[in-house]
C-alpha positions as CSV (number, residue, x, y, z in Angstrom):
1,X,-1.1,-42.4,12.2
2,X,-1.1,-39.5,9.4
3,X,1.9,-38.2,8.2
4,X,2.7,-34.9,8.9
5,X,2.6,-32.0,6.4
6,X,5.6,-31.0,4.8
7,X,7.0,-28.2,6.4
8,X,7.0,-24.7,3.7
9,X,10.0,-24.8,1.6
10,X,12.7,-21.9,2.4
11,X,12.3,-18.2,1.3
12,X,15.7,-17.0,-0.2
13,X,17.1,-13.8,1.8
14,X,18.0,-11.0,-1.0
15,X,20.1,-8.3,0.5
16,X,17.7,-5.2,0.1
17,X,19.7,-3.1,-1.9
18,X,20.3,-5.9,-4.6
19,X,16.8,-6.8,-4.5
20,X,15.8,-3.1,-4.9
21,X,18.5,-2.6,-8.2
22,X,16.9,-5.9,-9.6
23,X,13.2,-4.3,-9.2
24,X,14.7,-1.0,-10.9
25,X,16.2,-3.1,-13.8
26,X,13.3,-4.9,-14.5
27,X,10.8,-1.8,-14.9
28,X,13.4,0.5,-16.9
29,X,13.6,-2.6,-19.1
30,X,9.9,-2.4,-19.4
31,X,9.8,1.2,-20.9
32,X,9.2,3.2,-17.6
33,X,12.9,5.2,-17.5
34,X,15.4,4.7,-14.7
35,X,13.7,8.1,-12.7
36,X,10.2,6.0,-12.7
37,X,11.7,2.5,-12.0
38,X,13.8,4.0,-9.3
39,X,10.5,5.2,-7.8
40,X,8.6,2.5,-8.1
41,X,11.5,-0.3,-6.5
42,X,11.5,2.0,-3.7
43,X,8.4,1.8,-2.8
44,X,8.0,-1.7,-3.3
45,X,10.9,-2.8,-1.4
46,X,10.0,-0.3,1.7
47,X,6.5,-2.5,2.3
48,X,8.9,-5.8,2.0
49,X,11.3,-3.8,4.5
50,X,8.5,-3.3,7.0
51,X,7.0,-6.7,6.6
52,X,4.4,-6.4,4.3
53,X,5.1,-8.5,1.8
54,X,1.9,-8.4,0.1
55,X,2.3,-4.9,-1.3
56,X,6.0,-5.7,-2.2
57,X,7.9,-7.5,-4.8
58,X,5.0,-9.7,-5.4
59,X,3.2,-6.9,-7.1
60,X,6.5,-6.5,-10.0
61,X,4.3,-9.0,-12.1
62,X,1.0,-7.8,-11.9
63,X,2.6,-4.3,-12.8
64,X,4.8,-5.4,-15.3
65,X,1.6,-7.4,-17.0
66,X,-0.4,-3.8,-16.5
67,X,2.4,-1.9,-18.2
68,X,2.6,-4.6,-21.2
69,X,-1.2,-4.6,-21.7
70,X,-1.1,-0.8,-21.9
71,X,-3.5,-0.4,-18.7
72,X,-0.3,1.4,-17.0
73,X,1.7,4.2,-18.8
74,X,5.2,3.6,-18.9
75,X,5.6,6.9,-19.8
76,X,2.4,9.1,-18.5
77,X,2.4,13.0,-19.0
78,X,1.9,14.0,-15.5
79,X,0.0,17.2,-14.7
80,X,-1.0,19.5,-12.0
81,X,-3.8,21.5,-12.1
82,X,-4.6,24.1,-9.0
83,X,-7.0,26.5,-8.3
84,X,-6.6,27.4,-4.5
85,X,-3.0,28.0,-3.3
86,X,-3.4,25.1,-0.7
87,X,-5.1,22.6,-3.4
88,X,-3.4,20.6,-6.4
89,X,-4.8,17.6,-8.7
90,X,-2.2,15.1,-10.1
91,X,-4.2,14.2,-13.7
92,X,-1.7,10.8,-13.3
93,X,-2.5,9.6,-16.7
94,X,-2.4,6.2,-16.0
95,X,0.9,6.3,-13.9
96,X,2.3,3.5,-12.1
97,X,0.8,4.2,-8.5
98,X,4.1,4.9,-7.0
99,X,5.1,7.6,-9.7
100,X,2.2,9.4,-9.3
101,X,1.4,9.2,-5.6
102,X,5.3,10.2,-5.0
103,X,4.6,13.0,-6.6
104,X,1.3,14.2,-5.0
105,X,3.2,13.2,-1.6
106,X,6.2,16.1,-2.6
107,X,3.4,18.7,-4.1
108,X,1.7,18.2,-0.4
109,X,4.1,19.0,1.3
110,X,5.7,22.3,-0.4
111,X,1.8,23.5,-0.5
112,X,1.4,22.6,3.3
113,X,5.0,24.5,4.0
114,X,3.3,27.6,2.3
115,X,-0.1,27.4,3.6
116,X,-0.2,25.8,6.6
117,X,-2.3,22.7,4.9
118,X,-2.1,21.1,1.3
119,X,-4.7,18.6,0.2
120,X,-3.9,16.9,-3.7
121,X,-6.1,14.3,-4.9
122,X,-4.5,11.8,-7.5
123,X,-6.8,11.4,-11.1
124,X,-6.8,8.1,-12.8
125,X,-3.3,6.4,-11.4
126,X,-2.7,2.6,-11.2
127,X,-2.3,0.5,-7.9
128,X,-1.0,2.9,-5.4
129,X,1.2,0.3,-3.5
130,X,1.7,0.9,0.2
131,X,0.0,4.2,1.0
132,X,2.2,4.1,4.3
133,X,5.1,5.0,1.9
134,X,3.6,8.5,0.8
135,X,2.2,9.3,4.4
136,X,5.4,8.4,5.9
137,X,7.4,10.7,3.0
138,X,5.2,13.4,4.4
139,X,6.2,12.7,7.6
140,X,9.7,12.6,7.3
141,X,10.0,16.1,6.2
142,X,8.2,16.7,9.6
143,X,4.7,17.3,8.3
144,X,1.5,15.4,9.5
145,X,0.4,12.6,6.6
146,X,-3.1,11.8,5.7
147,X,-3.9,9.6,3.1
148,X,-6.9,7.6,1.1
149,X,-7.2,5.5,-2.0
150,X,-10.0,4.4,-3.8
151,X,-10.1,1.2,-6.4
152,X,-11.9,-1.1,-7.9
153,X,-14.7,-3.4,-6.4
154,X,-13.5,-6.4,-5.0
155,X,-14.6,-5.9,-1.5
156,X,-18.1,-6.9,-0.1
157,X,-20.7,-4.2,1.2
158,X,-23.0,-4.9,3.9
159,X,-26.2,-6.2,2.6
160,X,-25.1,-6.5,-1.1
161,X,-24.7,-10.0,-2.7
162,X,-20.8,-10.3,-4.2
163,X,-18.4,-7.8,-4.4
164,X,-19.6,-3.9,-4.0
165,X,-16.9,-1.8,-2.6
166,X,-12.6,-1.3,-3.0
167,X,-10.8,-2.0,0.2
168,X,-10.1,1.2,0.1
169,X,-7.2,2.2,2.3
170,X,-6.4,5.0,5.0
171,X,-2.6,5.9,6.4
172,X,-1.9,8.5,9.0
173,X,2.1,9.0,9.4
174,X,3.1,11.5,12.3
175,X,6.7,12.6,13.2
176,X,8.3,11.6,16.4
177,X,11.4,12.6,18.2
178,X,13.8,9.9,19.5
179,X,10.9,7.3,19.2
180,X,10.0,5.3,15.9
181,X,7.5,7.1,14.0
182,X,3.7,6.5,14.4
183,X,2.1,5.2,10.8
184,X,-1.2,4.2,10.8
185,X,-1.6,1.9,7.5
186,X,-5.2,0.2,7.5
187,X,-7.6,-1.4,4.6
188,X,-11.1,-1.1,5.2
189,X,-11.1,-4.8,4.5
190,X,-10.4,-7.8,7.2
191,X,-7.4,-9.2,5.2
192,X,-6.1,-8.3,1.8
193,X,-6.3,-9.7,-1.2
194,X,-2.8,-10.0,-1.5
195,X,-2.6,-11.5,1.7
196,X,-5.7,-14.3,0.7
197,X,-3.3,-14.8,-2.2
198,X,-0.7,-16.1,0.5
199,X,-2.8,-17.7,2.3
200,X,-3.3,-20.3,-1.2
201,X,0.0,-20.3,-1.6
202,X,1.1,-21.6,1.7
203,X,-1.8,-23.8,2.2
204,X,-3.3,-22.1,5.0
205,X,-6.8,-21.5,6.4
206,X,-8.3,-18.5,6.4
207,X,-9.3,-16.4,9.7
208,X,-13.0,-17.0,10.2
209,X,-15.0,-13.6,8.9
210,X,-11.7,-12.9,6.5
211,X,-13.0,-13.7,3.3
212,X,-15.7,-14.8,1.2
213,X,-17.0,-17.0,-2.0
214,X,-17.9,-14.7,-5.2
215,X,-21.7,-14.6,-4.2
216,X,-20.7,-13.2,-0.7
217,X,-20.4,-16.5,1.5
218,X,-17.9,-16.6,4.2
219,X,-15.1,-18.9,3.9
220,X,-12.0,-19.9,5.5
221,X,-10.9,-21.9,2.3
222,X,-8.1,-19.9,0.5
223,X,-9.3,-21.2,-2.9
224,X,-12.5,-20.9,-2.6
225,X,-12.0,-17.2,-1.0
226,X,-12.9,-14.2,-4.0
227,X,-13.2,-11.1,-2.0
228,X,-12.2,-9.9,1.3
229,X,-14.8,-8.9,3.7
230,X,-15.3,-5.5,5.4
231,X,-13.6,-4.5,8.6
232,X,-16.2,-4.4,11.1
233,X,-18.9,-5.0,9.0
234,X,-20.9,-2.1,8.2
235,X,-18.0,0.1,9.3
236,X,-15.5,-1.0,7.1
237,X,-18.0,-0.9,4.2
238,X,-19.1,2.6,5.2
239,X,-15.6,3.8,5.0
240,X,-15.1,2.6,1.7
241,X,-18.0,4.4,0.4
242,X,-16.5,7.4,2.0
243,X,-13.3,7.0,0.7
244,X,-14.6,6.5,-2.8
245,X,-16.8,9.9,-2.6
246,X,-13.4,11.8,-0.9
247,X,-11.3,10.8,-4.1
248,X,-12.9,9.6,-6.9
249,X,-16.4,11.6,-7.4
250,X,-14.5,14.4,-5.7
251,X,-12.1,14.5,-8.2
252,X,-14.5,13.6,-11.3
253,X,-13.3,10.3,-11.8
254,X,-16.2,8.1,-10.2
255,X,-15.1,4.7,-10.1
256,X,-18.0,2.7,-8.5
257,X,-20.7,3.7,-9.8
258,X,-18.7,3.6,-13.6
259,X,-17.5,-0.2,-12.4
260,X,-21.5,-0.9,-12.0
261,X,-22.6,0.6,-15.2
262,X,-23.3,-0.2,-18.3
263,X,-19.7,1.1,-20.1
264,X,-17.6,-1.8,-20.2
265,X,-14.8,0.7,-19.7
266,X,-16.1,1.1,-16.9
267,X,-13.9,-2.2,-15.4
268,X,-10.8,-0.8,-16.7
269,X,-8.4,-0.8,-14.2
270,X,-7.2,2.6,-12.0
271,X,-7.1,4.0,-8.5
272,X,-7.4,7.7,-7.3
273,X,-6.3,9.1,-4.2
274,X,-6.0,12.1,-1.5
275,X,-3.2,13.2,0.4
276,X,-3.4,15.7,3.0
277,X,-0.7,17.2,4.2
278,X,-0.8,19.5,8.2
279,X,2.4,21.7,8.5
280,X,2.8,21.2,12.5
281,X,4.2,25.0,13.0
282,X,0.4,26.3,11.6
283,X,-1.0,24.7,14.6
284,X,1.7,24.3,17.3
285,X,5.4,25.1,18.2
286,X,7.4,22.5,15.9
287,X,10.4,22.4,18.4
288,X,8.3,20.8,21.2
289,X,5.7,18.7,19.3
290,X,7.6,15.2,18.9
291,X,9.2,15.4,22.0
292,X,5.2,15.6,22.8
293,X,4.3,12.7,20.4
294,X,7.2,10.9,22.4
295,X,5.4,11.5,25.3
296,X,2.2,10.2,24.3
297,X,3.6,7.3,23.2
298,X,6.2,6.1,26.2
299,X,2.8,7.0,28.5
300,X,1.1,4.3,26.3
301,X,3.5,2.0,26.5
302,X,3.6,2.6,29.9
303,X,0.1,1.0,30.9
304,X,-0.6,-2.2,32.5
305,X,-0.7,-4.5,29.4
306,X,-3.3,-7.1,29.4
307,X,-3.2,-10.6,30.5
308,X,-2.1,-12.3,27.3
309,X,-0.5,-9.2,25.8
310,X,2.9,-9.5,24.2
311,X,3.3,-6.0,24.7
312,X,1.8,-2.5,23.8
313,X,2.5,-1.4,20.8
314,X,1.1,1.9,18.7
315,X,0.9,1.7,15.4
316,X,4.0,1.5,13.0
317,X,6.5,0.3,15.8
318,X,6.5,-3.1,14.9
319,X,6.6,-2.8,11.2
320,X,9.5,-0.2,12.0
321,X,11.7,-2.8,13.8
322,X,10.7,-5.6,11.5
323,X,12.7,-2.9,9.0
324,X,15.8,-2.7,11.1
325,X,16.2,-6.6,11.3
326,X,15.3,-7.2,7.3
327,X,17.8,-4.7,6.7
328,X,20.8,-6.2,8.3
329,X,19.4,-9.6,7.3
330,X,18.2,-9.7,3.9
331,X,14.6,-9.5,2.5
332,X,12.5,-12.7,2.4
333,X,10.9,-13.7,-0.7
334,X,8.5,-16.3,-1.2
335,X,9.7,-19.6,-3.8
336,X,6.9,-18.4,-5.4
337,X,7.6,-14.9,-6.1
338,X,10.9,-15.4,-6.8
339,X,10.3,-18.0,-9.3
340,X,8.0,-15.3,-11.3
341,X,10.7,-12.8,-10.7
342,X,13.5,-14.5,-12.4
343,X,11.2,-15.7,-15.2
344,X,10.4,-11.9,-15.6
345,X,13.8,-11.1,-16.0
346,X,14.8,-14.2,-18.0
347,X,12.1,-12.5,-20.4
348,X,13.5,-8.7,-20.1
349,X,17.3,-9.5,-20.1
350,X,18.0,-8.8,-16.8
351,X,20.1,-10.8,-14.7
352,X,18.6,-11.4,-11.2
353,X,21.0,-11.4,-8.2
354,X,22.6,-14.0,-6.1
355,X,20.2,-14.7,-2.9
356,X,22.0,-15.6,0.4
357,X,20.4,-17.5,3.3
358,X,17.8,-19.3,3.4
359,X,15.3,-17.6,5.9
């Protein structure tokens, strides 16, 4: 008889409000000002809010390492450049992704309130975080959100040995009436890396057709696991592609084909980005159309659900009422993360704050 595996030691609950003053600390203590660090906790606690830890406070020590190595500006002269009333580029110079992407997400929308639509593409930032947060900024203010990123390789491309491609993400955010808002928030990848990172931590196996080795074989072994693989295959890769011609070549800032090259700048790290934003009153009336949204969605949930279905859900409902409970509750955090965390701010002179619970 074996014995059986220890069962995962307990996440600390942080009340998100502390845990979101803590994040601010620690990046104003790293150079970025208390306006940037602000920006930057809320974005990272509003993925953790919604469930999705990988794009929350596990990313405050990669970003505070790409802030100490100089790769991210603490302090970046931001600038918009525009040639057509409805069109803007953020130059982010090397911006945290959440500084500069927050402010493409505002330009969008007073461009989109004037014109009808606003599309502003985001030069040269780093890691955008949750692009859900920007679409969903949009969409608060009652606007339709579009949004795409572009990064560097680490994705696999169908019919290229080892990584090729970013998993490049897409978010749609569209306002609702009584009902939770809708916020599509995909990769083009199968899993993220972030979330293969996880998957080590906790000791778990892979989903079959997740992940890969560095030469492009699949795997279901976390540590073996180097790149994600595309979602669907040859769509997922295709996407990507897209994606990376939409933002970065369209903007002047190729990234793949500069990655592949010869320039060893070329693997420097930075993302670029679009965000589109659709006033609703250009196209319909703006007093009926999330009542209408409503309707769509209760009609939805209104179907037969399948045999083994927990339920029908569209997208962002679930993430939306993981938000409700983590905010009455507390925020989990990983032993892991936290243990980085309060070594961070042992280093910056911050003092990290008491943790209740044990989820």
């Amino acid at each position: 008889m074996t014995d059986s595996p220890p069962p995962p030691p307990a996440k600390p609950l942080v009340p998100a409000g502390r845990l979101r003053t803590f994040v601010e600390e620690l990046f104003e203590k790293a150079g970025t000002g208390a306006a940037h660090a602000r920006t930057i906790a809320d974005v990272l606690i509003w993925a953790n809010l919604r469930g999705v830890d990988s794009h929350g406070v596990s990313r405050v020590p990669r970003y505070l390492e790409l802030l100490a190595s100089g790769e991210a500006n603490p302090r970046p002269d931001i600038t918009v450049e525009s040639t057509f009333p409805a069109v803007a580029t953020v130059s982010a110079d090397r911006a945290p992704g959440p500084v500069a992407l927050s402010r493409a997400a505002e330009e969008a929308v007073d461009r989109a309130r004037a014109q009808g639509v606003a599309a502003v593409g985001v030069r040269r930032t780093v890691h955008t975080g949750a692009l859900g947060y920007y679409t969903s900024r949009i969409a608060e203010q009652g606007l339709i959100g579009i949004g795409f990123v572009a990064g560097m390789p680490t994705m696999g491309y169908t019919g290229v040995k080892g990584a090729a491609v970013a998993t490049s993400p897409l978010s749609v955010a569209v306002p609702t009436g009584a009902c939770a808002p809708v916020l599509l928030d995909m990769a083009t990848a199968t899993i993220a890396l972030g979330k293969i990172a996880q998957y080590r931590a906790s000791g778990r196996t892979l989903p079959e057709g997740a992940a890969a080795t560095a030469d492009g074989m699949p795997t279901t072994d976390p540590a073996a696991a180097k790149m994600p693989l595309p979602l669907g295959g040859p769509k997922g890769s295709g996407m990507s592609l897209v994606f990376e011609l939409l933002t970065s070549v369209l903007l002047g800032a190729p990234i793949l084909s500069s990655f592949h090259g010869p320039d060893p700048q070329g693997r420097a790290h930075r993302q670029n980005a679009l965000l589109i934003a659709l006033e609703v009153s250009a196209f319909t009336d703006p007093d009926t159309f999330p009542a209408a949204v409503d309707t769509t969605l209760r009609t939805l949930k209104g179907l037969p659900p399948a045999a083994d279905a927990a339920g029908v859900f569209y997208p962002g409902e679930r993430s939306a009422a993981v938000a409700e409970g983590r905010t009455a509750r507390g925020v989990p955090v990983s032993p892991k993360v936290w243990r980085e965390l309060t070594l961070a701010a042992d280093r910056l002179g911050v003092t990290p704050p008491e943790v209740g619970p044990r989820d």
